[in-house]
C-alpha positions as CSV (number, residue, x, y, z in Angstrom):
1,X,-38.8,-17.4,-21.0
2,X,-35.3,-16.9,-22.3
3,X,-36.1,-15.4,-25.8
4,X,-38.6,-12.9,-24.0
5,X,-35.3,-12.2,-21.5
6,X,-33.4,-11.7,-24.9
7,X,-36.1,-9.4,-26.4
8,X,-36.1,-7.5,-22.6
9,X,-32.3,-6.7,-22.9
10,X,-32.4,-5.8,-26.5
11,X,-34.7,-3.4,-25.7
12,X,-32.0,-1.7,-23.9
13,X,-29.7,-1.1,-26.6
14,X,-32.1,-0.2,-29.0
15,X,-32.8,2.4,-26.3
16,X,-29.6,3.4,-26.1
17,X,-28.8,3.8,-29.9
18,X,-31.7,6.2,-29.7
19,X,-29.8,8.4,-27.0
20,X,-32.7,7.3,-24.5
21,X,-30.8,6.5,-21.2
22,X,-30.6,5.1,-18.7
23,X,-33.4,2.9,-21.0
24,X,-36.5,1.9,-20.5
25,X,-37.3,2.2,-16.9
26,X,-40.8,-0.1,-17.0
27,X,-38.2,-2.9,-17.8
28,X,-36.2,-2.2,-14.5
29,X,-37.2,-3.8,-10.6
30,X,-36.6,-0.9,-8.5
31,X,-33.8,-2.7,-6.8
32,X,-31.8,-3.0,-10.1
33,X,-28.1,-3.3,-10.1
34,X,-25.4,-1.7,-11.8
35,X,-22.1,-3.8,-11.8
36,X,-18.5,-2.1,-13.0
37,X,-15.4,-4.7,-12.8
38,X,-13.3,-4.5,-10.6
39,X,-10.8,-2.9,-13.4
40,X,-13.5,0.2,-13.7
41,X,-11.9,3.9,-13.1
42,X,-15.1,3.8,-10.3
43,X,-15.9,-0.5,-9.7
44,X,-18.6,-1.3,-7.8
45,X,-21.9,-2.0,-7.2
46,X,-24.8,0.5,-7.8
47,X,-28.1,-0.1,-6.6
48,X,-31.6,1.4,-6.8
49,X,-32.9,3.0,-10.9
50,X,-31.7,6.3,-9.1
51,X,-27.9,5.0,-8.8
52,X,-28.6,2.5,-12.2
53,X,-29.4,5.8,-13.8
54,X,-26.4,8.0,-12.5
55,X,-24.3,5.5,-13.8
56,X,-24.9,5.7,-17.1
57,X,-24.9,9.3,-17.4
58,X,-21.2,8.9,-15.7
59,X,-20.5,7.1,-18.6
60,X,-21.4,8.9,-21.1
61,X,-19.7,12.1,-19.2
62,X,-16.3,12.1,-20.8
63,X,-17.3,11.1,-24.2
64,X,-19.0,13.1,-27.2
65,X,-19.9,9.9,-28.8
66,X,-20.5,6.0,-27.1
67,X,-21.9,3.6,-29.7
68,X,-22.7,0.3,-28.6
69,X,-23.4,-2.9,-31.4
70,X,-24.4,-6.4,-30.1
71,X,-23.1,-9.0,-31.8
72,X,-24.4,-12.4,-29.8
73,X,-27.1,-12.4,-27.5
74,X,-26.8,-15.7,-25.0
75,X,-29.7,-16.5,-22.9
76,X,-28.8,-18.7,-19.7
77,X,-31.7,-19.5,-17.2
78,X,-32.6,-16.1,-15.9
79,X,-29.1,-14.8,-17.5
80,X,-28.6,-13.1,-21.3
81,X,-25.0,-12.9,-21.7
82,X,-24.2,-10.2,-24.1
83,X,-20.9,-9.7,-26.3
84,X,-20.6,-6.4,-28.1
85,X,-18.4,-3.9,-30.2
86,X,-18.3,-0.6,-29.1
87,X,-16.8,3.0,-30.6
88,X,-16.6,6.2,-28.9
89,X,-14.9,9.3,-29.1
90,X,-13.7,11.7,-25.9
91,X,-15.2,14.9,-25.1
92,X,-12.6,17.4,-25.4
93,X,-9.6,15.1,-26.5
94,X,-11.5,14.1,-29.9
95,X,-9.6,10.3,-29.0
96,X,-11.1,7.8,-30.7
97,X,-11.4,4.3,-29.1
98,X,-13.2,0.6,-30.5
99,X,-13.5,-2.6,-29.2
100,X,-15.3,-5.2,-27.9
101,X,-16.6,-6.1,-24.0
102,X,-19.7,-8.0,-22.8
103,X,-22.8,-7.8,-20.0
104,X,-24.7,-9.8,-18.2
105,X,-28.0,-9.4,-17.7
106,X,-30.2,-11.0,-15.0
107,X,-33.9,-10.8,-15.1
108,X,-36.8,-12.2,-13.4
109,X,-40.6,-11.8,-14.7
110,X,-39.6,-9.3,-17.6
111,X,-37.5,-7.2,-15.7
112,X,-34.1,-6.3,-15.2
113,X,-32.8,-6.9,-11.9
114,X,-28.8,-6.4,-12.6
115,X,-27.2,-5.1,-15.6
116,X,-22.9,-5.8,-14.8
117,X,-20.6,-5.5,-17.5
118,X,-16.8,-6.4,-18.4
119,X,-14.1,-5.5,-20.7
120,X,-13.5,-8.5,-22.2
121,X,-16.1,-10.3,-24.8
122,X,-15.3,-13.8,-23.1
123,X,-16.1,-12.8,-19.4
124,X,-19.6,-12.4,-19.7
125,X,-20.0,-16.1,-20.9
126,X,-17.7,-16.8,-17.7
127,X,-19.9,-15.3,-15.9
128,X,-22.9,-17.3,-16.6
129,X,-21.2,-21.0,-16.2
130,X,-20.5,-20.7,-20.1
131,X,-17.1,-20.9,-22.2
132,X,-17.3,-18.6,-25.6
């Protein structure tokens, strides 16, 4: 089951290279959960692929560009920790920002049940019961 939870959550950023958000929704459970740190500019829990869907749009709100690149893809149980590189560039300011930050997936029988992610690469590995 892990490597088909692996192939689930890279379906989602494959997705989202595309521009298709909030991804693919057949992948979703209906309760899904959308987790921001508690560092976010809005943290918190979002719940429902209405709220999952609103959040990523807030997102991509203040940005003309978001790119997102996986770079390891660490299945755990029921659990894909994800660590990333991003680049994006603000609507309006033209700013230019690049780093790296992680996600955690949680899935149960194909589907996405939460989706939380964190600014550093390490945390999501934390997360899981795992040290990068």
């Amino acid at each position: 089951m892990t490597e088909e939870n692996v192939e689930v959550v890279q379906s989602f950023y494959r997705a989202w290279a595309r521009g298709e958000f909030p991804g693919p929704v057949h992948l979703m459970d209906p309760g899904i959960e959308y987790v921001n740190p508690a560092e976010a500019v809005e943290p918190g829990i979002r719940c429902g692929l209405t709220e999952f869907a609103e959040a990523v749009e807030k997102i991509l709100e203040g940005w003309e560009t978001w790119e997102m690149e996986p770079e390891q893809f660490t299945p755990v149980g029921d659990q894909v920790a994800v660590v990333l590189r991003y680049r994006a560039r603000g609507r309006g300011s033209g700013i230019e920002v690049a780093g790296q930050e992680s996600a955690l997936w949680t899935l149960r029988d194909r589907k996405v049940l939460r989706y939380a992610w964190f600014h550093r690469p390490a945390d999501a590995l934390e997360a899981a019961g795992l040290s990068e």
